[in-house]
Structure formats: structure tokens, C-alpha cells
C-alpha positions in Angstrom: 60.7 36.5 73.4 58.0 38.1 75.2 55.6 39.9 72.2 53.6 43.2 72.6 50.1 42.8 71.6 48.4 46.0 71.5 44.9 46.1 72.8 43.0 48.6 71.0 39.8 47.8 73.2 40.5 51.0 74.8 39.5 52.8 71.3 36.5 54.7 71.7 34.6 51.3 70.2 31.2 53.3 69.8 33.3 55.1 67.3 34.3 51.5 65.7 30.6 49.8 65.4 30.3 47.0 63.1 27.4 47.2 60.7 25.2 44.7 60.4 26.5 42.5 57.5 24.7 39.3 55.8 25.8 35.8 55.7 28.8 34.8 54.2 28.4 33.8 50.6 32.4 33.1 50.2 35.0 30.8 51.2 38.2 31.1 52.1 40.6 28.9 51.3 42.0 26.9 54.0 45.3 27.0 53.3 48.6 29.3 53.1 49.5 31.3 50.9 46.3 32.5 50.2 46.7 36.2 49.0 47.4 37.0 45.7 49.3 33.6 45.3 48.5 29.8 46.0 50.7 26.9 47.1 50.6 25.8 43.8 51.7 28.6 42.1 55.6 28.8 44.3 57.5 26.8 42.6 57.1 27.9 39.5 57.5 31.8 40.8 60.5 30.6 41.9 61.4 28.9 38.2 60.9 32.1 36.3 62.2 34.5 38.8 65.3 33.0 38.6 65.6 31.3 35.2 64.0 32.8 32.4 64.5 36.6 31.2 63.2 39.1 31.4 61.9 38.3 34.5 65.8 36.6 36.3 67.2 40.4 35.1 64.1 41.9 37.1 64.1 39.9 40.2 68.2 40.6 40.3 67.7 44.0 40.6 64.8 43.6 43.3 67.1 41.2 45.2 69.9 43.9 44.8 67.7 46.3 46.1 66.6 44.6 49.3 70.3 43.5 49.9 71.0 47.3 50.0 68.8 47.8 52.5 70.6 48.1 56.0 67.4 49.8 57.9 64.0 50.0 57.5 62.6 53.0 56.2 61.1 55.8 58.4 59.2 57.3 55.6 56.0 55.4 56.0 55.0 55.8 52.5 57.0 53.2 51.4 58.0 51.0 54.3 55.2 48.5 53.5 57.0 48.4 49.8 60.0 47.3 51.8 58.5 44.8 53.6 56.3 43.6 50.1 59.6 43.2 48.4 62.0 41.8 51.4 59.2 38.9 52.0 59.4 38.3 48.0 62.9 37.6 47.8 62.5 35.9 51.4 59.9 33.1 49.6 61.8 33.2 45.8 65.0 32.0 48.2 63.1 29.5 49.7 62.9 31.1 53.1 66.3 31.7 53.8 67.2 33.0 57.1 68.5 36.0 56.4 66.1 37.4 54.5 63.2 36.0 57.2 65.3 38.0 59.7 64.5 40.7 57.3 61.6 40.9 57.2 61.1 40.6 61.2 63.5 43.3 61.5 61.2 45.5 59.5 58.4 44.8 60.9 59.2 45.0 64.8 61.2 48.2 63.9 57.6 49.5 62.3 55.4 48.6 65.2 57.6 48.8 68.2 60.1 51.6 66.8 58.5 53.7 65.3 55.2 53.1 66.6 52.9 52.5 63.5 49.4 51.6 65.0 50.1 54.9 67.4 50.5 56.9 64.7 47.9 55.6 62.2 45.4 56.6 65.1 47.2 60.1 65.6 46.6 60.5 61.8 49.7 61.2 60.8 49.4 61.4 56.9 52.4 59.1 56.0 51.0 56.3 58.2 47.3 56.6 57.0 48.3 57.2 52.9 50.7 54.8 53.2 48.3 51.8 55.1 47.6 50.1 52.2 50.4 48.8 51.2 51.5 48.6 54.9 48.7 45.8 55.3 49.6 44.1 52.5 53.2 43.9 53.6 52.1 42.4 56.6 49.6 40.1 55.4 52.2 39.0 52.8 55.1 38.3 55.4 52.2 36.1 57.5 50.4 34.5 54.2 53.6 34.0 52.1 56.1 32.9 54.5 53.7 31.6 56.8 55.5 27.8 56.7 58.7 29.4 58.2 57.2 31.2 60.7 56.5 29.8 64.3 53.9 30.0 66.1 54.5 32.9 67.9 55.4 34.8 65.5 52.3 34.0 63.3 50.6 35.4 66.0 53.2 38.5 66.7 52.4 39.4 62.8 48.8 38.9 63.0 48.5 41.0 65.8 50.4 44.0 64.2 48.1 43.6 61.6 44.9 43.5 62.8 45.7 46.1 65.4 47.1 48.5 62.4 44.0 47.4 60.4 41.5 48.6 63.1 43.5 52.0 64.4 43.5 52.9 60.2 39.5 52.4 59.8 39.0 53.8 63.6 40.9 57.1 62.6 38.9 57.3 59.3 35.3 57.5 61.5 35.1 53.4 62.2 33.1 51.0 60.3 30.1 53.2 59.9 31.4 55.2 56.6 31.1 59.1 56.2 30.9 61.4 53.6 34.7 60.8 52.8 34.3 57.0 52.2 31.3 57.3 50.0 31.1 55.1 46.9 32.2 57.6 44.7 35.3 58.2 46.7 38.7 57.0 46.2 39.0 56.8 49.7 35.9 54.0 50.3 38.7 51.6 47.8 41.7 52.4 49.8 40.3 52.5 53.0 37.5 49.8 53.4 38.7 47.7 50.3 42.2 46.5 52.4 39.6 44.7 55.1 39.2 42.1 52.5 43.4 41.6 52.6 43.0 41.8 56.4 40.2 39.6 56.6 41.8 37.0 54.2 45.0 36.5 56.0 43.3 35.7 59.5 40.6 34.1 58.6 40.1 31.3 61.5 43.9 32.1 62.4 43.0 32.3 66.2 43.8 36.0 66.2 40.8 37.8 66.4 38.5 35.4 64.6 34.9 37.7 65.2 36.6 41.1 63.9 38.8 38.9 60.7 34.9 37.7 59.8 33.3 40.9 59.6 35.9 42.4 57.8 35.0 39.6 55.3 31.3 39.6 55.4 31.8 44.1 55.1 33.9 43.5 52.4 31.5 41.3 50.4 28.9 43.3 51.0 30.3 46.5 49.6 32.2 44.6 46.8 28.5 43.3 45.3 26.3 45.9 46.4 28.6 49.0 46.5 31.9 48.8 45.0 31.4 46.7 41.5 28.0 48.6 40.6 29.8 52.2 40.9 32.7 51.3 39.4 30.6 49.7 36.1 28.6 53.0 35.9 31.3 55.4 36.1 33.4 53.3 33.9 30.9 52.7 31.4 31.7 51.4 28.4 35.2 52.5 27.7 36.6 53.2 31.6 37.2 55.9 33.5 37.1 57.3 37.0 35.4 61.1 37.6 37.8 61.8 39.9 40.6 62.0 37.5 44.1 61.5 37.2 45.7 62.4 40.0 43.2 59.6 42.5 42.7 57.1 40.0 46.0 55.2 41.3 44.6 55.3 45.2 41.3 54.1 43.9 42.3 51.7 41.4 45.4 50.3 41.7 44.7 49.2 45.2 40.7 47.8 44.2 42.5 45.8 41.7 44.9 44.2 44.3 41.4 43.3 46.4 40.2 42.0 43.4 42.3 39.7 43.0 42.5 38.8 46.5 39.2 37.9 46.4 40.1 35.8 43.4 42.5 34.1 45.1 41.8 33.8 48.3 37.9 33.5 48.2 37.6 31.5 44.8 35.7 33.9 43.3 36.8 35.6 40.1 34.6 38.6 39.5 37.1 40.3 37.2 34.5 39.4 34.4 31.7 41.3 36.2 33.9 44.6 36.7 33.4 46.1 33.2 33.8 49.4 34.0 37.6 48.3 35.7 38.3 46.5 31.7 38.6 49.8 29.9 40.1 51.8 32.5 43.9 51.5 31.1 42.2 52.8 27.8 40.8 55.7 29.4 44.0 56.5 31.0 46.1 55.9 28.0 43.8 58.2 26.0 43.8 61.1 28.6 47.8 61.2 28.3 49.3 64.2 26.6 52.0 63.5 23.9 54.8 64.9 26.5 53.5 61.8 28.6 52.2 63.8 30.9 48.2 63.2 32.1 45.9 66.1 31.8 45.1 68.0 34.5 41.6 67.4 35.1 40.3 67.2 38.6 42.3 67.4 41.4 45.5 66.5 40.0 49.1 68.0 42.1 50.5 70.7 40.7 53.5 69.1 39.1 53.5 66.8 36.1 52.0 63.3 36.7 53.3 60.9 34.5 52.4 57.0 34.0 54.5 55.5 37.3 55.2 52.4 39.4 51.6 52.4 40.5 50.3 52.7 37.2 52.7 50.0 36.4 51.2 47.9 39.7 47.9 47.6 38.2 48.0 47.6 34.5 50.3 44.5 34.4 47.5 42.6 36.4 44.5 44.0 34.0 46.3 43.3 31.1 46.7 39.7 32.4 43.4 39.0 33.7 41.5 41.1 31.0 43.8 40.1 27.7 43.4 43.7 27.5 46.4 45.7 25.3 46.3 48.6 27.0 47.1 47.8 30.1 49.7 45.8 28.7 51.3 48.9 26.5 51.2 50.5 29.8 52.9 47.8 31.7 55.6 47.3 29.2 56.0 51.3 28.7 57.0 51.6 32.5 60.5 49.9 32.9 60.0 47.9 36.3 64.1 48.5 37.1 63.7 52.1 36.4 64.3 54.7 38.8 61.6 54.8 41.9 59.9 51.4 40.0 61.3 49.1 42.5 57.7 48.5 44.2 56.3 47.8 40.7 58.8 44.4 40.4 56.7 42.2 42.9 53.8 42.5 40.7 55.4 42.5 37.5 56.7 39.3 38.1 53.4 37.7 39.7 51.2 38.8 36.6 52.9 39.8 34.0 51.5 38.1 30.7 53.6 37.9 27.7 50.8 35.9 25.1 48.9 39.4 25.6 49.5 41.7 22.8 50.1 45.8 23.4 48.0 47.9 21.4 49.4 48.7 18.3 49.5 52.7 17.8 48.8 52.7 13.8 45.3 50.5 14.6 44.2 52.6 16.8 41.5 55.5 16.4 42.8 59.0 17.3 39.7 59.9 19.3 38.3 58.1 21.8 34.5 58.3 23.6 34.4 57.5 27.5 30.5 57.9 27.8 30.8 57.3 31.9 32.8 59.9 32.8 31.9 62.1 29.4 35.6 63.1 28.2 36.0 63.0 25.1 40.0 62.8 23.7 41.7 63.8 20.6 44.5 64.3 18.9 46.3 65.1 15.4 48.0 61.3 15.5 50.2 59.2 17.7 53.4 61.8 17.3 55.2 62.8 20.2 55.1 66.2 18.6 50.8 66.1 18.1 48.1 68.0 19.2 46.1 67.2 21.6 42.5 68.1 23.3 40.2 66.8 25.9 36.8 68.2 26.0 34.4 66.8 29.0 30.6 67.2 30.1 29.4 64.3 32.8 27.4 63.5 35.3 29.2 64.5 39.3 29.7 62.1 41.4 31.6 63.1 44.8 35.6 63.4 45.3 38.0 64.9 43.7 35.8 66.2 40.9 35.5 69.7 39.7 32.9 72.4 38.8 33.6 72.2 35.0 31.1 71.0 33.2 31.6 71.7 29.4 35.6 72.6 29.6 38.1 71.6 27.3 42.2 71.7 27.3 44.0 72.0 24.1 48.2 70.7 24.3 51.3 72.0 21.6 54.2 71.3 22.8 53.5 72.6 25.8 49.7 72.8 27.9 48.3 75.5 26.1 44.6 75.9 27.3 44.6 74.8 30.4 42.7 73.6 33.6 44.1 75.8 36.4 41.9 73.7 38.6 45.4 72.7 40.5 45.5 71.0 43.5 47.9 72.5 46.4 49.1 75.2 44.3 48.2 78.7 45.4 45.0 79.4 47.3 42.5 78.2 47.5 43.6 74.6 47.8 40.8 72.9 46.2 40.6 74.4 42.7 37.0 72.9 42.2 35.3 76.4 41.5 34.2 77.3 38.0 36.5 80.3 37.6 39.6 78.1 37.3 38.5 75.7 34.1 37.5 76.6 30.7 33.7 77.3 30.4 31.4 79.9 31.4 30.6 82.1 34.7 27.3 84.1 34.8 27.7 87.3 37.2 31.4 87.5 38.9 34.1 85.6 39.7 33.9 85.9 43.2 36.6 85.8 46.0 39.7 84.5 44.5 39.9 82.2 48.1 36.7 80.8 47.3 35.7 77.3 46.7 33.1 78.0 44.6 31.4 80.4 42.7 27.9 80.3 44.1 25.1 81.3 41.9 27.9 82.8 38.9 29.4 79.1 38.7 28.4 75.2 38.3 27.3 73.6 41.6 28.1 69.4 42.0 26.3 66.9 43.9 27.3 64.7 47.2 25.9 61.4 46.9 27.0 58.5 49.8 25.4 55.6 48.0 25.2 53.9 44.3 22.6 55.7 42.5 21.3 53.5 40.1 19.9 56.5 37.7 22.1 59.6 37.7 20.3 61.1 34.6 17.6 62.0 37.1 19.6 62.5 40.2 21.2 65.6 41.3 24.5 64.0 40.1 23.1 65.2 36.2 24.8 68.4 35.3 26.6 67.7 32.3 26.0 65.4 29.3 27.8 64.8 25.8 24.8 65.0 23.4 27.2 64.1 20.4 30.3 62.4 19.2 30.7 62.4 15.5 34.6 61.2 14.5 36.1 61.4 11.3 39.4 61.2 9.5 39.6 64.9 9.7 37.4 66.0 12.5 36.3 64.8 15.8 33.2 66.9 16.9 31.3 66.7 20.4 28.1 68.8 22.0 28.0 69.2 25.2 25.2 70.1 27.4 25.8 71.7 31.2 22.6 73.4 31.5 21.9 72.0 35.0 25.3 72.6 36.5 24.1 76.1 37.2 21.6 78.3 39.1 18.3 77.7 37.4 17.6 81.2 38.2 20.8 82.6 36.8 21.4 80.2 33.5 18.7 77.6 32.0 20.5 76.7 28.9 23.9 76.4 28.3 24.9 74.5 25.1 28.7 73.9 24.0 29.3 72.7 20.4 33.2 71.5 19.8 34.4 70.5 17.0 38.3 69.7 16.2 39.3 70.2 12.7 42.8 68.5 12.1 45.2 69.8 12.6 45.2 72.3 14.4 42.0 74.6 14.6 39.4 73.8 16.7 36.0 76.0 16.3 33.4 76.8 19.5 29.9 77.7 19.5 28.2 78.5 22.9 24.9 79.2 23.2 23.2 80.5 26.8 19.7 81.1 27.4 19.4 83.1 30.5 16.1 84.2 32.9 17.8 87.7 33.7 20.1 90.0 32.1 21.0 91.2 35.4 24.3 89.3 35.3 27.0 89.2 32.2 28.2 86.1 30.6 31.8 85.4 31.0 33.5 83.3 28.6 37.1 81.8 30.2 40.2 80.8 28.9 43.2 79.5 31.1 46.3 79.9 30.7 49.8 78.8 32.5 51.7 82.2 30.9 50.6 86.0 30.5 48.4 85.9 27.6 48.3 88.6 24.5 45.4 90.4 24.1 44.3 92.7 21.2 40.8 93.3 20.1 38.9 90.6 19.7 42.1 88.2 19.7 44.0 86.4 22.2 47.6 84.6 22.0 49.3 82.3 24.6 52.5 81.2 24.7 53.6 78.1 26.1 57.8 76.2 25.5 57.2 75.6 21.9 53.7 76.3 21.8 51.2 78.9 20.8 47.5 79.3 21.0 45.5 81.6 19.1 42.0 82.8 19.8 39.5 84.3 17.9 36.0 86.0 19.1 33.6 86.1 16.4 30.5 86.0 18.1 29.6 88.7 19.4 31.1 91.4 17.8 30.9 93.7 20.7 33.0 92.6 23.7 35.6 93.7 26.5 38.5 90.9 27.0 40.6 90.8 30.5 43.3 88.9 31.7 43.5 88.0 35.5 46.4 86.3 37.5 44.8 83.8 39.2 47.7 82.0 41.5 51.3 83.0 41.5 55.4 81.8 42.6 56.2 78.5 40.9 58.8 78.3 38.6 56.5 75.4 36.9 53.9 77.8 35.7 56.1 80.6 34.8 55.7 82.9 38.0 51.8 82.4 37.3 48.9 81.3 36.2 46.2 83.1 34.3 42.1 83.5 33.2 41.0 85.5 30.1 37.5 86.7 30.7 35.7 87.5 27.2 32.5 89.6 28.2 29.8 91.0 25.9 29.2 95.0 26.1 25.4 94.1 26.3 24.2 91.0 28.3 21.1 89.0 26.5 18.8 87.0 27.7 20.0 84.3 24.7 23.6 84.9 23.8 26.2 83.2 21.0 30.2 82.9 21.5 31.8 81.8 18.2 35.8 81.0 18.9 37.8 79.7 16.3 41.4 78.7 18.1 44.7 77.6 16.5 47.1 75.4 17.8 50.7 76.6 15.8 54.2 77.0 16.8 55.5 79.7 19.3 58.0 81.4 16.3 54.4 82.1 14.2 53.4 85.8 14.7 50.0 86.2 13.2 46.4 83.6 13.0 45.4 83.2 9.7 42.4 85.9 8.4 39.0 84.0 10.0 35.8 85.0 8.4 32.3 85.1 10.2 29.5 83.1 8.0 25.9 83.1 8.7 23.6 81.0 6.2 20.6 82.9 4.9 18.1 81.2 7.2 20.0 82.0 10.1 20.2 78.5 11.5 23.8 77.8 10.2 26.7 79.8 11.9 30.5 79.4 11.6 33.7 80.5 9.9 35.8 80.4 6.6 39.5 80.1 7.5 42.6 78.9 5.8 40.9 77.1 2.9 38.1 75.1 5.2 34.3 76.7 6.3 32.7 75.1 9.0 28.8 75.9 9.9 27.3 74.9 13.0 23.6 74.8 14.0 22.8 77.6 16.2 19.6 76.1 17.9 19.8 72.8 16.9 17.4 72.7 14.3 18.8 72.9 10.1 16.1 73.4 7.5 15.7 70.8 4.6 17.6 73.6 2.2 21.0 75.9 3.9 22.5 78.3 1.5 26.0 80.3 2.6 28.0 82.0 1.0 31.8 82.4 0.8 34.3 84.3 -1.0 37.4 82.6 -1.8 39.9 81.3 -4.4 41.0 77.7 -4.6 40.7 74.5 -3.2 37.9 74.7 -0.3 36.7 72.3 2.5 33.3 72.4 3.8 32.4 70.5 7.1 28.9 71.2 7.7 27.1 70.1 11.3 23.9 68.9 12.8 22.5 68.0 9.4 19.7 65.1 9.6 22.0 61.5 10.5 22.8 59.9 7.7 20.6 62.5 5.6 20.9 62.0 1.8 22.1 66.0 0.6 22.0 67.3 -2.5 25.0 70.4 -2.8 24.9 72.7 -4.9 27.6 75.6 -6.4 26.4 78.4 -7.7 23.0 77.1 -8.8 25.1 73.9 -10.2 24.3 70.9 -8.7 28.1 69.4 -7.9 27.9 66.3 -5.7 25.4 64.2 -3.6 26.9 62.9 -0.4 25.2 61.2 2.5 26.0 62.9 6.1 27.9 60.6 9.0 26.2 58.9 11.7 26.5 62.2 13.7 25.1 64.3 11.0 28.0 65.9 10.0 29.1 66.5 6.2 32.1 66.7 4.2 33.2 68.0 0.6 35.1 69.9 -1.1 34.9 72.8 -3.8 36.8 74.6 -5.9 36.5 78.6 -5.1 33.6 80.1 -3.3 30.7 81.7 -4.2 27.1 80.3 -3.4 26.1 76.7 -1.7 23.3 75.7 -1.4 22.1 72.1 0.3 19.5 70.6 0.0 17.7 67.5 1.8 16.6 64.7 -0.5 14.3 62.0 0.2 14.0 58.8 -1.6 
């Protein structure tokens, strides 16, 4: 059989330097197989494929998939899944012929018939997006079934792939990353992170020792010094990945495969070290509406994203190698037979770990924290029928990020406030720019085609490299300044002062606070240098919003929002169609702009919001309360008042006043943390309660009149 070997010499090799790497500090293992599975580990693969449930019901269906299966795919998306799951069956069979024929008729048809090292250098988007998991095919029909292969073919297969593996990182730009493969890209993971499956399988195979080595030596380089370290600070202490939902599966899923192939294949297990990668199944799972649906934050498509095989893919390997029970909800919450699943089976029966418990939903907080990425999530309680908000300030990285420092989304049935930051939809493209999330523009809204909003909107930053201090790096333009969780509130500050144009905005300080239910309260405060430009306050919308006065209703399925200005009094309210034609969004999606008549140089906006069914006509009556020093600021609605510090600062005594009947709820903010308070009721004194660990008080009267608190020291 005489074998085509293509020689990609001719490649402009300027374009494909190698970088200067340092000694090897690994070791491959000598013998095959050698990714993601050793020798050792066969037989009983075999065993519990085909003997023990759940996992004989799983591989049955995988095996009846692959019987299906008279040609290989030409959608090049998924044709490495193929050949991942043919080579599978092909080693739990123990080799047998037909299914090695299988796989070799997949694989010749990929290179020679349809060309897939050609096209990976022409760019085309299937064979580039879908390289990945064509290299891990590959390197899985070498690795796995590597005794039942000749010689020849060992070398026919290891040619394919290190040919495919070079024309993929030659059409990216070549070993020398750009902008598009920095650290903080998805793309750095996907791309550069497979050289360390590459390198793996051919190490000292006789293929092209020199280039399998510097794949290796790159590869532990940027795992140590690039990789790990970025994904530990973005992560933080509860997981997450700035570029959102829609690019955390490209990033992730396929770091977590080179993870463990690293395990595996190089002996060293640096799972343990990745601590931003342990909570990232928590982060996910948190940022999940109760349709199961995740939010749209960041570039994520334009039609619903739920959890899928690729979610499935890696949380059944973090739950196993992290005991962690999120992943492992996750995992078991995505049916590995279900429809589209089939490349999840491979995985679920390598890693799957039944001595790890799933979370358990009534243990669990309803508000969650994820300090790298600053989103904050919350909800009314584990109901498919619950409320649900996100409310995010962080640092910006690179990516897939957006300009929206400060926004928030709030779900009823249906997305009700929304992020119209959609990817693909409408025009432009890239929804990055200001104008499409929920927080403020100072001056206009620009070109509706524009990327940005200049000087009006939030500006991000581009860094290539880890930066091992963001809080004084360009990347600082947003921070959460508080988190304060209770049984019946979940309150955050935000601060994106330095996402804007010093000279157009200096201060711009968001205070959030979610009382369950359903009403959530919002105090902006904006210092400005000029008055030349007016504040804009935004609210996004997937239907054509109501708008009367001062108050705004949006309608969503089931679902209704309403909104209430309170601060200030004087204001014009506009509703713009921002992108238009999918039945998906109702024929359109849509910004309210609330603007002040006058512009200030310091400027409030006090919403109060309610989250209610779409049959209820009217928001109950809110009323505006200032406390006599000024310093306090909030509303009286529906039996609860909730007072917020304007500035930041509280005196040692507030007094407010409210007039009501009945059972009343006060939730007073930014008191002194863990202050002892004296309240008083009309002169009486009534209770002394000690404010949370966010400074936040709770208590409750009975009818208004006069309160009074006051600081006690002891």
C-alpha cells in the first residue's frame, strides 16, 4: 500500500518558528496507550463497558451508533467524534477487524478524500473549530489501538496527525502566538493546548521526533507559566471564565482533556494545582436560569445554550478527579444516550465516578459569589418556576468579553432584563459595546453598527500575557465592593468607575440589592467632570416595552418586569429597537433609555423593579424615603422599606420616616459591619440587633411612623 505523506516543508516556515522553549522537566511514558488511558487500565474498561450497568446500557448504544455508521462524516465538526467513538468500540472489542477497518476507513477518507490538512490551512471553519477533537481522534486510533496496527500504518496515522497538527497552528499565525491566542483567550486552550495530545502520541515514535518534542517542551512551558496561573486568577475562588458561557466549552472542556493527558501521559497530575478549574462547574451551574438555559453574558449565540454533550465531556472528568458535586450533578443531569450526546459516551465511561456525591439542591445557598470573574448569582430558590438575577462588575481580560461593567439580568419565566449583547444576531456582530447591556452611557449611543461607544461607553483592555496584578493594570474596570447574603436578601455594590472616559465619568457606583422574592431596588450614583453630556440609564429588553411616566413594563412568555424611576424626579424615558427579524426575540430586541431633564455633575438613579406574572396589570404603590440627614435613600413598598447609603458614609444616629399600617420590614444598608444598633419607634426604643457581616440590618415593626437608629458602643 503505497501511503501519502504530506510534506508541509513547503509552508511558509518563517511563519511556523519555534520559540525558544526550556528543558524538558517531564517524562513521557514509554509505552502505549498513553493518552488519557494506560495499559493497565484496558481490561477493566473492557469489564465495565460490557458487564456492569449503567455503563453496558451506555456503551450499547455507542456501539449501535458506530454500527450505524456506513460513511464517514463530511461535516468536519464532528468527524473526529466519529473516529473517537469507532476506535473505542474498536479497543472495548478487543481490536476486532471490522471495527479497525473502521477506523482506517475514516481516517483515509478524512485526509485523502476530503482533504483535511488542505483545508485546515485554507481555514475553512469546520476543519479549524472542529481540530481538536480531530487530533484527538487521531492520536487515540495510533495510542489506543496502537498493538493492532502495523508498522506502516503507525506511521500512515502519525503522519496525518502531525501534518494536521502543524497546518492547524500554521493557519492560526505559527508557533509565535498573536493577539487571538493570548492567555486570556479561549483560543490559546484550543489551539496550542492539543500540542501536548500531539506531542504525547509521537513522542520518540520515529515520526517527526524534533517537532513531537517541541510541541512538548511549548506545551509545558505555557501549562506552568501561562495556562495554570490565568486560569487560577480568573477562576478565583469559586470558578469562572470572563469570557462567558457561550466559550467556556472551547476553553475548558478541551484544557481539561490536556490536563489529563498530561496526567497520564506525562505522570504529572497537576489537577490539584488548577484551583481556579475546581469550581468552574459551580460557576456554571450557578449562572444557569431555571428554564436551564445559561445567561447570556458575553458573547454567547443568539439562541438558547443549554448544559450539552460538551458540558457533559468535562464535568464527568472534574467531578472524578476533583470529588467535586457539581460537576457531578452536571454529568448525571445530561443523559449520555440522549439526543446529539453520543460524543459525551467515550468520556462518560472513562471517568465517570459513582462514590462522588451530586450536590444536593436543599444544602445549597441560593446566591453564590465568583470573586474572579465578579458575577454575582441569585435566585428566589431551586424551583423551576424561580426568579432569577445575575449582577456582574470585574476585572477585563481579552476575548469574548463585553463592555458591561456593572449590568445585571433579571429572569421570570421568561428573560426579562436582558443582555442584548448577542453574538451573530443583527448588526453589528460583536455586541461588546455598552449600549447593548444594562448600565449606564454618558453622551450618546452612537452608531447603532458600532463596536463601541467611545468616550459615551466602557472601554476594556488587551492584554497577551498573565498579569500577575490586574487591580493595577488596565484590565481594572470593574470591581464588587460588597456581597452581603441573607435569607431574604442578597445585596452587592459594584464599582465601574474606571471602565469609562476619565474625562467624561470619574465615579460610577452601582448598589443592588435583591429582596426575595421578587423586588429588586437600584441606587446609582455618578460623579461626572462635565455636564456637557447626559447620563443614560439602560434597560434591555427582548419585547416592546410599556412606557408611562416614570414607569416601565416588559413582557416576556409568562413573565413581567416592572420598573420604577424614583430618583430623579425629573426625566424623559425612550424606547429604541436595537436589532430586528428573529422569531426568537419576538421580531426584536429593545433599549429603554431613562435620561434626567438636567444633567449634574453628581447624579442619583433610584429603580425599584418587580419581577411578577405577565396576567398582573399594575406595580404595587412605591414610595420615595430620604432619612433626615440625607445619607440614607430608598423606598417603602408592599410592606418592606429599604434605605441605602447615598455616599457611602451612615452617621452613628439615621432617623426615616414612613407612613404605613401593619406588619413592616425594614432592610437597612451600609451600616458599620457587625455594628451593635439601637432602633427606635417613635421615640420607643423596640429592639437591639447587631448588623451582618456586610453591614446590612434587618427588623421588623408594626406600622410606621418615626425610626430612629442609633449606633451603640460597648
Amino acid at each position: 500500500m503505497k501511503i501519502k505523506v504530506l510534506n508541509l516543508s513547503l509552508l511558509v516556515f518563517i511563519a511556523f518558528t519555534l520559540p525558544h522553549v526550556a528543558e524538558a522537566s517531564f517524562s513521557i511514558q514509554p509505552t502505549h496507550p498513553r493518552i488519557l488511558i494506560t495499559p493497565d487500565e484496558i481490561s477493566s474498561l473492557r469489564h465495565k463497558s460490557k458487564n456492569i450497568s449503567p455503563y453496558k446500557e451506555v456503551y450499547t448504544a455507542l456501539k449501535s451508533k458506530v454500527n450505524s455508521w456506513s460513511s464517514p462524516a463530511a461535516n468536519q465538526y464532528i468527524v473526529g467524534n466519529q473516529i473517537q467513538a469507532i476506535v473505542f468500540v474498536a479497543l472495548v472489542e478487543d481490536y476486532n477487524t471490522a471495527y479497525l477497518n473502521k477506523v482506517d476507513q475514516w481516517i483515509i477518507n478524512l485526509f485523502e478524500t476530503q482533504g483535511a490538512v488542505k483545508l485546515a490551512l485554507s481555514g475553512d471553519s469546520g476543519a479549524i473549530w472542529g481540530s481538536a477533537d480531530t487530533i484527538l481522534g487521531v492520536a487515540m486510533a495510533y495510542d489506543w489501538l496502537y498493538p493492532a496496527l502495523s508498522s506502516l500504518k503507525r506511521t500512515q496515522y502519525g503522519s496525518y496527525l502531525i501534518d494536521f497538527q502543524k497546518a492547524v497552528i500554521t493557519q492560526q499565525g505559527g508557533m509565535t502566538r498573536d493577539a487571538s491566542r493570548s492567555d486570556y483567550s479561549n483560543q490559546f486552550y484550543y489551539f496550542d493546548g492539543m500540542l501536548s495530545v500531539t506531542g504525547i502520541t509521537l513522542h520518540n515514535e520515529g515520526i517527526d521526533d524534533r517537532l513531537a518534542l517541541t510541541y512538548l517542551k511549548t506545551f509545558d512551558n505555557y501549562l506552568h507559566n501561562n495556562m495554570i496561573p490565568t486560569i487560577n486568577q480568573v477562576g478565583g475562588k469559586n470558578g469562572g471564565w470572563h469570557e462567558g458561557l457561550g466559550y467556556v466549552d472551547r476553553a475548558m472542556t478541551y484544557f481539561t482533556f490536556e490536563l489529563e493527558a498530561w496526567r497520564v501521559g506525562a505522570g504529572e497530575d497537576l489537577f490539584p494545582q488548577v484551583t481556579g478549574l475546581k469550581g468552574l462547574s459551580k460557576w456554571l451551574f450557578y449562572s444557569t436560569q431555571p428554564d436551564g438555559y445559561v445567561a447570556n453574558i458575553g458573547d454567547v449565540t443568539g439562541w438558547p445554550v443549554k448544559w450539552r454533550e460538551q458540558t457533559g465531556r468535562r464535568s464527568v472528568l472534574l467531578g472524578a478527579r476533583y470529588k467535586d458535586g457539581f460537576a457531578q450533578y452536571m454529568a448525571n443531569s445530561i443523559s449520555p444516550t440522549g439526543s446529539g450526546n453520543w460524543p459525551y459516551i467515550i468520556f462518560f465511561l472513562l471517568w465517570r465516578d459513582s462514590s462522588v456525591p451530586a450536590i444536593d439542591l436543599s444544602a445549597i445557598d441560593t446566591a453564590e459569589y465568583f470573586d474572579g470573574v465578579g458575577w454575582i448569582s441569585m435566585r428566589s430558590s431551586w424551583d423551576s418556576n424561580a426568579i432569577f438575577a445575575m449582577f456582574y462588575s470585574g476585572n477585563y481580560y481579552f476575548g469574548h468579553q463585553h463592555y458591561d461593567q456593572n449590568s445585571f439580568l433579571i429572569f421570570k419565566d421568561s428573560p426579562l432584563a436582558v443582555d442584548n449583547g448577542i453574538y451573530n444576531v443583527g448588526s453589528p456582530r460583536y455586541k461588546k459595546a455598552t449600549r447593548f447591556h444594562n448600565t449606564i452611557l454618558v453622551g450618546n449611543t452612537g452608531f447603532d453598527i458600532s463596536l463601541n461607544n467611545a468616550k459615551a461607553g466602557q472601554a476594556g483592555a488587551s492584554p497577551m500575557y498573565y498579569i500577575s496584578d490586574p487591580e493595577n493594570s488596565s484590565s481594572d474596570k470593574g470591581d464588587i465592593l460588597l456581597f452581603d447574603n441573607g435569607p431574604d436578601f442578597t445585596y452587592t455594590i459594584g464599582d465601574a468607575s474606571k471602565a469609562y472616559n476619565a474625562g467624561r465619568l470619574t465615579t460610577y457606583i452601582r448598589k443592588f440589592i435583591y429582596v426575595k422574592p421578587d423586588y429588586f431596588i437600584i441606587l446609582d450614583r455618578m460623579i461626572v467632570p462635565t455636564t456637557n453630556f447626559p447620563i443614560r440609564w439602560l434597560l434591555q429588553s427582548e419585547n416592546s416595552p410599556e412606557i408611562s411616566g416614570n414607569s416601565i413594563m416588559v413582557t416576556n412568555g409568562n413573565g413581567r418586569l416592572f420598573s420604577k424611576t424614583l430618583l430623579p424626579e425629573n426625566i424623559s424615558t425612550s424606547s429604541n429597537i436595537i436589532f430586528s427579524g428573529l422569531t426568537r426575540y419576538g421580531g426584536g430586541n429593545y433599549r429603554v433609555e431613562v435620561v434626567p431633564s438636567v444633567n449634574r455633575s453628581e447624579e442619583y438613579f433610584l429603580h425599584i423593579l418587580w419581577a411578577t406574572d405577565s396576567g398582573v396589570e399594575t406595580m404595587p404603590a412605591a414610595q420615595l424615603i430620604n432619612s433626615i440627614s440625607g445619607n440614607l435613600v430608598g423606598t417603602y413598598f408592599a410592606g418592606y422599606t429599604v434605605l441605602l447609603s447615598k455616599k457611602g458614609t451612615v452617621a452613628t444616629q439615621e432617623t426615616y420616616s414612613i407612613s404605613a399600617t401593619g406588619a413592616i420590614k425594614h432592610l437597612i444598608c451600609d451600616l458599620s459591619l457587625e455594628g451593635l444598633y439601637e432602633i427606635y419607634q417613635n421615640g420607643n426604643l423596640i429592639m437591639t440587633k447587631v448588623s451582618s457581616k456586610g453591614g446590612t440590618l434587618q427588623f421588623s415593626s408594626t406600622g410606621g411612623g418615626i425610626f430612629r437608629l442609633k449606633a451603640r458602643y460597648n
